[in-house]
Each structure stands twice: as C-alpha cells, then as structure tokens.
N, C-alpha and C positions, 0 to 999 in steps of 0.2 A: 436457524443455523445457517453458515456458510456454507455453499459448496462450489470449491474452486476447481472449474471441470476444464480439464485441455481439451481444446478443441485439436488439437494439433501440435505435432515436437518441431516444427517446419518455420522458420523465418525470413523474411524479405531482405533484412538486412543482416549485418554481420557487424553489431556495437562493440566498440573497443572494452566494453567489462565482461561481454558476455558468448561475444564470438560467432551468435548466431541460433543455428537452428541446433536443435539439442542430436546426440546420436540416434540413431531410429533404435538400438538396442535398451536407449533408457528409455525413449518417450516416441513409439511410434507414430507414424506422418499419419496416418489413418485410426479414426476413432474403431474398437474390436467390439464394441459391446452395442447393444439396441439403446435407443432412447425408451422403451419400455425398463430396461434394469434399471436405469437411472431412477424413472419415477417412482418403482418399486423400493429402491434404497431407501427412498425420500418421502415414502407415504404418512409416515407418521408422525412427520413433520409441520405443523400446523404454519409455520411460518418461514418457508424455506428462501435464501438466498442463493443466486446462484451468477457467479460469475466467470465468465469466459474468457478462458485463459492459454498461453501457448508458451514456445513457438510465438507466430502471431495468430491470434484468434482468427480473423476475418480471412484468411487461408480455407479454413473451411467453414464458410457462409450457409452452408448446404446444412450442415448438423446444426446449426447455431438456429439456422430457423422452424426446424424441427422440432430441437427443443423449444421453442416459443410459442408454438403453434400447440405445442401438447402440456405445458407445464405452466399456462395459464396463470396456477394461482402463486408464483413464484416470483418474487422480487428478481429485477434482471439488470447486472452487472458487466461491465468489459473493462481489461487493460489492453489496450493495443497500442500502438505504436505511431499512430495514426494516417498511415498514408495509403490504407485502402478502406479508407469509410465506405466511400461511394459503392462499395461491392454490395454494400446491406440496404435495399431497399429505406425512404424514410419510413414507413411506415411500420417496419421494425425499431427502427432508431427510438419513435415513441414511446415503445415499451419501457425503457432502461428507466432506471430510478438515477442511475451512475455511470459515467460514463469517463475512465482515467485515462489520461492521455499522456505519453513518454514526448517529455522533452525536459532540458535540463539548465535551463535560464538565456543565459543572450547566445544571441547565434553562433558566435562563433565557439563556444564553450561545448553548445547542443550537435553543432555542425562535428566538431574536432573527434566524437566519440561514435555518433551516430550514421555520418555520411552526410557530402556535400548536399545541402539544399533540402535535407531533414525540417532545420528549423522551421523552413518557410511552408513545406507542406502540412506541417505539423499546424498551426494556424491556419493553414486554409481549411483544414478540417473541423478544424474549430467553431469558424466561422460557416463551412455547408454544414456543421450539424445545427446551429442554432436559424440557421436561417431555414432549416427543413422539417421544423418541428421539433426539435428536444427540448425539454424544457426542465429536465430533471440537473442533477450537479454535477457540474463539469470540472474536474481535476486534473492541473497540472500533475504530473509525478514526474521527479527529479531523481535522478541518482545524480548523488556528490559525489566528486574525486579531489586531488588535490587543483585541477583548473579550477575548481569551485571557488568562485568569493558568495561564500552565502547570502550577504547582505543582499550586494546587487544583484545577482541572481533571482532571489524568491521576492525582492520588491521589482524586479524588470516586468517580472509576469503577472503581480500582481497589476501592475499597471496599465497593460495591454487591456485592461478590461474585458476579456474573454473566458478569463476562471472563476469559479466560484470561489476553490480551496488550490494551495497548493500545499502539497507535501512532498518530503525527500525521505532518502533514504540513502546509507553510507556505502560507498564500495569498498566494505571491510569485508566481505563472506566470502567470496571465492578469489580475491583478486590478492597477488604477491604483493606483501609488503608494499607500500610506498615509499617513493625515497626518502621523506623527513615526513610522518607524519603527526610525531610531538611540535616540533615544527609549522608547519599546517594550523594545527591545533591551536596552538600558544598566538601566533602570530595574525592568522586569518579565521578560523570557524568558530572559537570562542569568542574573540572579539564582535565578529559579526553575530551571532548569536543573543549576544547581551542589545547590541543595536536592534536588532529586530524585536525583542521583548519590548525598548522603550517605546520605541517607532510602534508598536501594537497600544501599547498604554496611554499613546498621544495620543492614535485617533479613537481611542473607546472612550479618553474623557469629552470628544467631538461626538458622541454617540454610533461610531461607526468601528464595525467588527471586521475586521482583516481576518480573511479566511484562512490564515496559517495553520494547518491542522495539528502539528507537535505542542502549537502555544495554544489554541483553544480548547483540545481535548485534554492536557494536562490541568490547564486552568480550569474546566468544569469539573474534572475529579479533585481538584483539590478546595473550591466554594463549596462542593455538595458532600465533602467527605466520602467521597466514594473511591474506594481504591479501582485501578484498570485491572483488568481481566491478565494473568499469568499462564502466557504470553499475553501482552497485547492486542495482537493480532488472533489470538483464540485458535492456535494451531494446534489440532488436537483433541481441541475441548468442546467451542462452537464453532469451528472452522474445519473440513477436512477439506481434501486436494482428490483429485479424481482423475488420473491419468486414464492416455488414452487406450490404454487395455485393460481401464476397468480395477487397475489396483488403487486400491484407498490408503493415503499419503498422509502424514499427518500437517505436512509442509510443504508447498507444492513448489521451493525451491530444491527438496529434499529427495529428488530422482531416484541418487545415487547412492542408498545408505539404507541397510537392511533396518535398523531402530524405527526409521518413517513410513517402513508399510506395517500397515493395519488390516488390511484384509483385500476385499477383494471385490466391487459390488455387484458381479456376479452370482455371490457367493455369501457372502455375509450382510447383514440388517445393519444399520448404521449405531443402534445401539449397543450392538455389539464390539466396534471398533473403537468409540469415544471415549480418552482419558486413560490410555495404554500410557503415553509418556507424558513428561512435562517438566517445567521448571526446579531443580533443585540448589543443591550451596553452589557458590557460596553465596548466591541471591538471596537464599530462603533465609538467609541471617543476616541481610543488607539493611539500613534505615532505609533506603533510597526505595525499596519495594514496594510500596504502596503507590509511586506514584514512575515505577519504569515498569513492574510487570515481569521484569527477568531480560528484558528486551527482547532479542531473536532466538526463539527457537534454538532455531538449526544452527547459528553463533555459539548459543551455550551447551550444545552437547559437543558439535565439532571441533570447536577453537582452535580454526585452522592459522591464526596467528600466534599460539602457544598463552599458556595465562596471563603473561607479561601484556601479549598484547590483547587480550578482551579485558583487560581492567584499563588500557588506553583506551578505550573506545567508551567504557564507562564511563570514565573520567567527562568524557564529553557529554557523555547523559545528566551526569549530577550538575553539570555546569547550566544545561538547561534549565530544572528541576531549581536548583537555588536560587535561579535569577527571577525565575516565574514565583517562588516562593515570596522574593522581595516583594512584588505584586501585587500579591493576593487580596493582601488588606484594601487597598485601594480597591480593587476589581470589584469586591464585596460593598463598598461603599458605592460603587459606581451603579450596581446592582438595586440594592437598599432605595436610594434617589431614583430611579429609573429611566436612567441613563441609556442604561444597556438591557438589553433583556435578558433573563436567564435561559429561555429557548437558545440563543447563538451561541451556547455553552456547551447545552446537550449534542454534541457532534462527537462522533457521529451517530445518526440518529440510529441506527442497525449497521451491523458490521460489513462494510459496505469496501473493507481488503485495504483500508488506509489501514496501517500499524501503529500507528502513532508515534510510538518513539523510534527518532532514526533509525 
C-alpha cells in the first residue's frame, strides 16, 4: 500500500496553481506525531510504500530521515519541487525506488508558473541526483494549464535525456475556470494528444518505449485486459495521505473536506480506515471505466467546475483512451514479434503516486 506522509504544509515557492505553502490550520509546518505511530499504522503491511510529501518535502529533512532510518523495509518515494535536493544527504537519495520531480516542459512555460530560474535548477537536480548515486526512476511531473502545448512540452523533456517517465496532470481541481478551455481542448491538447500517441507508435515499431506514463500504463491495462484501479491513483483504497498531525486522508490533495479523513494514525489501524469512500455514477455506468478508473478522486466528489465542467475534462480522457484504443492491435503485434517487451508495459511496477490518467 501507499502512504503519502507530509512532511510538511510549508513551501519554498509560491507556483501560480497552487499559491504555495498550504495554511498551518490545514496542514501543520511541523510533523505532531512520532515516527513510531507511523510504523505502528503500517505494521501489517507486508509491502509498504511510502512517499514524501508536502508543502515541499525536503523542508523537513530531519523527519524524512528518520523515517529511513527506521522503516527500512519500505519502499521510498518523493515529489518535491526540486530545488533543495542537496539538503538530503546522497546516501539517502539511494534509498528511493522514485524519485518525481516538478517541472512543466520548456522553460519558459515551467519558469511562467513556478518562478524565475525554476527550470534550470529543476535540471540541475536532476542531473546532482544521478551523478550522486540514484539509480531508481526519475520523473518529470507536469501540471498542464492552458500555456501548455502538450506535444512539445512532454517530447522537450523527453528529450533532455534526464527522465525515465514523464507524466502530467490537469489544472482542473482547484484552479477557476480557464478562459477557453473547450478551446484549449479542441484546438491544442487533443490535437497534441493524438500526436504524441503516434510519435509513441513510431518509436515502439523502432523497439524503443517512451516513457509517457498516461500512454503506457493505459496501453498495458488494455494488452493485458486488466482494468486500472478506481481511482487510479488508489486514493482510499491502496493509497492513504497522512497529514502532518497524524490525520488519515483519503487524498492528500484533499486537506480541506471532512468526506477525506478517515481517521487518525494515532488512533486508528490502517484497516480500519480503507475503502470508507470511492468512485460512484455516473462513472460506475460509463464504457470508458475500465480504462479511466473514475479519474480523480477528489474531481468526482467535488466538481468544483459543476457537472458541465467534469464531463469536459472527460471528454479529454476518452479522447486519450480512443486514440490508444486505435493502437492496441499493433502494440499486441508488436509485442507477439518481440519488438517490444511486455515488462515496459507493466508501469507502474507499485503504485509509485503517478495517477495515470491526467
């Protein structure tokens, strides 16, 4: 199981989706609970994930190696932001299976949201972690907005040779409205969308797998007939949030919304809390559900765009989902020949906080 533990409600920066450091009334600056509770939530867990999350994680270095030092047999995750690796010892860095890095394709796109000269340290990180020992998967994460051009964005970074995977995610959850984003849609992210599927089709008939995580993890659930996990992301289900006083989240963008605590791991067994909410209509009667999952959470219970707008936002999922559909048959053939392998399918190999679908 996941668990996505804030280190911290505290940020460096202050990105134009998200404003920053969270209030200290949602998400205290200071973790309240021992790293003993922690492992005691988690004891029963034969295979626990556990990734580091904020705020910026690497704010507090202190608890982060605490837990590493004591939780051993735990698979070890971070999304940060990238521009205080250097605070974490390498020799923690080797621990990590995964390590997701915030930036959002060419400079100036990345620069515009995040802060001048983001981009560039965002890449120097990249580059001191691999030259200092990591060796596990290193992920671009993007949030899209309408500056997005998908295409060249997620093929810029693909390029750079510095990622394993990239993946994005939409600034539809907290963010007003966009000015046109049927617009958007129509004109830029489907179009490019469809591009990027063939551009993945060209190089797998070369034998080479582009690490685009929405196109490969859809594409392996749909060769192996396996439907994704409802949510995706396993909010709830195999994934809790673990804020830093200790309350049990079902979605660790989900601070602010009595439906998302679950308990409390001071207080409650992690059996206890799993599978209180989840995915319902008008998902649970959708074709598209076997291979979206219900999309986000915290999307489908809040729909702080109104229904109007979480069925646009679909609209962009099925456009995925059908394009990858065309596919398929080929990919299986490609597979069959042994072109490609079915290993670079299996992704993600454990739920490693990619969501899969935007």
């Amino acid at each position: 199981m996941l668990y996505i533990v804030f280190t911290t409600g505290r940020c460096n920066l202050e990105c134009g989706y998200c404003g920053g450091s969270f209030p200290e009334s949602l998400v205290p600056r200071d973790v309240k609970y021992r790293v003993s509770d922690l492992e005691r939530f988690i004891s029963d867990d034969r295979a626990p994930v556990i990734c580091f999350y904020g705020g910026e994680p690497l704010l507090n270095r202190e608890f982060m190696r605490e837990v590493i030092d004591n939780l051993s047999r735990a698979k070890f995750v971070i999304q940060t932001n990238g521009t205080l690796v250097k605070r974490l010892e390498p020799e923690y860095w080797t621990r990590f299976e995964t390590v997701l890095l915030s930036i959002d394709g060419r400079p100036e796109v990345t620069d515009r949201y995040r802060g001048l000269g983001v981009y560039r340290r965002v890449l120097e990180a990249a580059r001191w972690l691999r030259s200092n020992g990591f060796r596990g998967d290193l992920i671009a994460r993007m949030t899209v907005t309408e500056s997005t051009d998908i295409y060249l964005d997620v093929t810029h970074l693909l390029k750079l040779g510095l990622f394993d995977h990239v993946h994005w995610q939409l600034d539809v959850i907290w963010s007003q409205r966009w000015r046109d984003f049927d617009g958007w849609c129509e004109d830029s992210y489907l179009p490019g969308l469809k591009k990027l599927v063939n551009l993945w089709l060209d190089e797998a008939e070369r034998g080479i797998i582009l690490g685009i995580v929405p196109i490969v993890s859809v594409l392996g659930a749909m060769v192996r007939g396996t439907p994704l996990d409802r949510p995706p992301c396993g909010a709830g289900r195999t994934s809790l949030a673990i804020s830093t006083d200790g309350t049990v989240l079902a979605c660790p963008i989900a601070v602010d919304v009595d439906w998302a605590k679950l308990g409390n791991v001071l207080e409650d067994s992690r059996l206890m809390v799993v599978g209180k909410v989840g995915i319902g209509e008008p998902c649970l009667s959708c074709g598209y559900l076997k291979y979206c999952g219900g999309r986000c959470l915290y999307a489908h219970i809040e729909r702080l765009w109104g229904e109007d707008g979480f069925r646009k936002v679909c609209r962009a999922t099925i456009s995925l989902i059908e394009n990858l559909s065309k596919i398929k048959g080929r990919v299986i053939d490609l597979l069959n020949e042994g072109t490609i392998p079915i290993k670079e399918l299996f992704y993600p190999p454990f739920n490693n906080t990619t969501e899969i679908i935007p």
